[in-house]
N, C-alpha and C positions, 0 to 999 in steps of 0.2 A: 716397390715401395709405394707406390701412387695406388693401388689395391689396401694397403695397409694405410694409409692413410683417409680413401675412401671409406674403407670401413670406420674407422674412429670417429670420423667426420660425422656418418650418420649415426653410430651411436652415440655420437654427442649431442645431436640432435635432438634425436629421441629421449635422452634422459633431459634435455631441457624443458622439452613440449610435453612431457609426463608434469615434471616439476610446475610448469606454468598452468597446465591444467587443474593441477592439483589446487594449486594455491588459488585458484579464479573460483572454484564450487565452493571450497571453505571460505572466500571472502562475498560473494553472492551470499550465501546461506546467512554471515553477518550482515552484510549490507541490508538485505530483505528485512532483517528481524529489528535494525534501527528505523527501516522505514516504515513500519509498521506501526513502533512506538510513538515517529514523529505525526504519525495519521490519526493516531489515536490521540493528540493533541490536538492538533488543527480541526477533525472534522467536527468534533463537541462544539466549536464555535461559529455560530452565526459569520454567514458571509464567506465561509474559508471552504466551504465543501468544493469545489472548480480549482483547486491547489491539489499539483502531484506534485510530491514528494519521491527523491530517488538518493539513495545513498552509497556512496562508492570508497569506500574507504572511511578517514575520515571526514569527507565531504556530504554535503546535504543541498540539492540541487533542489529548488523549487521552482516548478515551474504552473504557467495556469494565470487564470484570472479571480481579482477581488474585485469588489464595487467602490473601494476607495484607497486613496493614500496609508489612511490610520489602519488599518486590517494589512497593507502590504506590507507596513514595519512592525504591525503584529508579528505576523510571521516569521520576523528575523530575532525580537524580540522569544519566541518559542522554540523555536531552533535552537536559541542560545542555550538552554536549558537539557538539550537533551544529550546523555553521557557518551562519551564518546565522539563525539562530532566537534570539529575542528576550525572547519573552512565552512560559510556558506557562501551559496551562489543565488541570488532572488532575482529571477528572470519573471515574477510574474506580471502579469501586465494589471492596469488597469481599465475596466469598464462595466458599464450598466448590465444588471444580472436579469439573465431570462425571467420571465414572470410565469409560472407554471400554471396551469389551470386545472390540474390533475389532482382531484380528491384523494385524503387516503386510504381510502377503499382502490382506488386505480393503481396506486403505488401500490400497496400493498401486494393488487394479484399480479403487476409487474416481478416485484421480486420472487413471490413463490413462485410463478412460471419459474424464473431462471433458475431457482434452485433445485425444482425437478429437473431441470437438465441434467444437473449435474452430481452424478450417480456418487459421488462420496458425500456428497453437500446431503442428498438425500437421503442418503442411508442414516445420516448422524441427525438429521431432521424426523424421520421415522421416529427414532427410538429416544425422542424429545431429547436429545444433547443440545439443542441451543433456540433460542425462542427471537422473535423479529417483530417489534411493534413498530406503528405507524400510528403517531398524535399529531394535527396540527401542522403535516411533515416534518415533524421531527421522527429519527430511526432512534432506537434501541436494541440494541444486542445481546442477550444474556448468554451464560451457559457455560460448557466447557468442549471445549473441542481439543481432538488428538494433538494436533501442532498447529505451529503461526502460518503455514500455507497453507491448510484449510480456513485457517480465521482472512489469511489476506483474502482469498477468493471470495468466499463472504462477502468480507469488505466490497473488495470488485463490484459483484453484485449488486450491492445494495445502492454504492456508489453511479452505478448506471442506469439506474432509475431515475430519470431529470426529473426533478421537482423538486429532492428531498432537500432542504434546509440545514439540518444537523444530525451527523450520525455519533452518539455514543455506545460505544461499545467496550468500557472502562469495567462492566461486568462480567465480559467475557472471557476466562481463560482458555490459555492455549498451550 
């Protein structure tokens, strides 16, 4: 009997951690694609590019630094806004934002180094699917990309370039 119930045990197991798996890639896959939308709120505006955004449900965790109060409740204020989201959590902090000395011409061959790196980013770069300026450090994003993991990456990217100011990328499908 302890054979027969060893066995049960682990297949009950396993049809849990199936289940849990299962449901963890379909709720990532959503989580990703909220926090994508809420990015492409915030990085449009002045002062909010140094905010990650993470979404886990219907939660929206921000974390990061702004340069004041009024932009911190900005953020809770944009949050608010965006469908599906529930709960926020605004961990980020407050303080004085790096002063970049990087022209953009610097930024700019920052970001295309990284995006040659990165052989899907480049292939879809090649064949002009999506274009990248650099004004005044301000980014722009245009274009169309296959999905929203390509455009986060992107994002990524462009995002680790220090110096940029504001990224829109509201032209960008994905």
């Amino acid at each position: 009997m302890t054979s027969m119930f060893r066995s049960f045990l682990a297949l009950a197991i396993a049809v849990a951690a199936f289940g849990l798996a299962t449901d963890v890639q379909a709720q990532s896959t959503g989580d990703a694609k909220r926090a994508l939308k809420a990015q492409k709120l915030f990085y449009k505006e002045p002062g909010l590019i140094e905010v990650d955004v993470r979404a886990m449900r219907t939660t929206l965790m921000m974390t990061g630094y702004v340069p004041n109060e009024e932009l911190k409740a900005k953020c809770d204020e944009l949050a608010k806004g965006i469908r599906g989201i529930k709960d926020i959590r605004n961990r980020i902090r407050v303080r004085e934002p790096e002063v970049s000395t990087k022209t953009d011409e610097e930024l700019m061959a920052h970001i295309n180094k990284r995006i040659d790196q990165d052989e899907e980013l480049l292939r879809e770069k090649e064949k002009g699917k999506f274009e990248v300026t650099v004004t005044d450090k301000n980014v722009v994003i245009k274009g169309k990309l296959k999905d929203w993991s390509l455009a986060g990456s992107l994002l990524s990217i462009v995002r680790d370039a220090r110096g940029i100011e504001t990224i829109d990328f509201t032209k960008l499908k994905y």
